[in-house]
C-alpha positions, 0 to 999 in steps of 0.5 A, spaced: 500 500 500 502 506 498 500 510 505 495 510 510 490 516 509 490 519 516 484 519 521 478 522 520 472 524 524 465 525 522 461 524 516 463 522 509 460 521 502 463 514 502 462 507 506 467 502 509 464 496 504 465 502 497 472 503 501 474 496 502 471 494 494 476 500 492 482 497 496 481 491 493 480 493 485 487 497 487 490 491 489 487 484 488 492 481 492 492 485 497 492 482 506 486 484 510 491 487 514 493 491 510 486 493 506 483 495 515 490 500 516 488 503 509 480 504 511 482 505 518 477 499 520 479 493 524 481 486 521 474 483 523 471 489 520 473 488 514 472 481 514 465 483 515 464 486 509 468 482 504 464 476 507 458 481 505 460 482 498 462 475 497 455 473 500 452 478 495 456 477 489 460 482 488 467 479 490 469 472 490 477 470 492 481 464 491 487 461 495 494 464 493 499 460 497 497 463 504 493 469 502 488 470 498 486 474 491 480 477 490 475 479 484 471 483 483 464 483 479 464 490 475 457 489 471 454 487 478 449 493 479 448 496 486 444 496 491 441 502 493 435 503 488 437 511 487 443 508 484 438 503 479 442 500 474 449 502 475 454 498 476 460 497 480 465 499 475 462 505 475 463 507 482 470 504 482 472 508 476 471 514 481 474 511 487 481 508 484 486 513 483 490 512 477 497 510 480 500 517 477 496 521 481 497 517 487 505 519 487 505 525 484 509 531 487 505 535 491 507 540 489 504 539 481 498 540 479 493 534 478 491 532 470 485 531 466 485 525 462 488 528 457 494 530 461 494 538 461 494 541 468 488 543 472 490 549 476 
């Protein structure tokens, strides 16, 4: 993982199952361990919500010597009928970062899609 965001309090727009399947489409091999200090929640909590997303369909994994990789279902729709037909992809797509906006420098710029600055 590259960093662990620092804490946090209050209300967010985002839920720990979106924040944990976004963790995940960031790394499919990545540990539990690792997935609960990226979100900040606990081991048992995060293996709450993958059992969650397993039992609904939107995840399954498979035994990679002693860790787990693990597949997302993107053309699974969401749950909430405000978000009626959408798939998890899309949710994704905003959620994961593109690596090179994850190391850039701060002091550069962020990019659009087709790589001129937006500030």
């Amino acid at each position: 993982m590259v960093g662990v965001p620092e804490s946090h309090s209050g209300w967010t727009f985002v839920t720990n199952h979106a924040r944990v399947l976004a963790t995940i489409a960031d790394d499919p091999s990545v540990r539990i361990r690792d997935i609960a200090a990226h979100c900040r929640l606990t081991e048992r909590a995060v293996q709450r919500i993958i059992s969650d997303l397993e039992q609904d369909g939107y995840l399954s994994h498979t035994r990679d010597g002693r860790g787990n990789t693990y597949r997302i279902a993107p053309d699974r729709v969401l749950r909430h009928p405000a978000e009626a037909g959408l798939p998890v992809a899309s949710l994704l797509s905003l959620l994961v970062q593109d690596e090179s906006d994850r190391v850039r420098r701060p002091e550069e710029p962020p990019r659009t899609a087709d790589g001129d600055a937006t500030a």
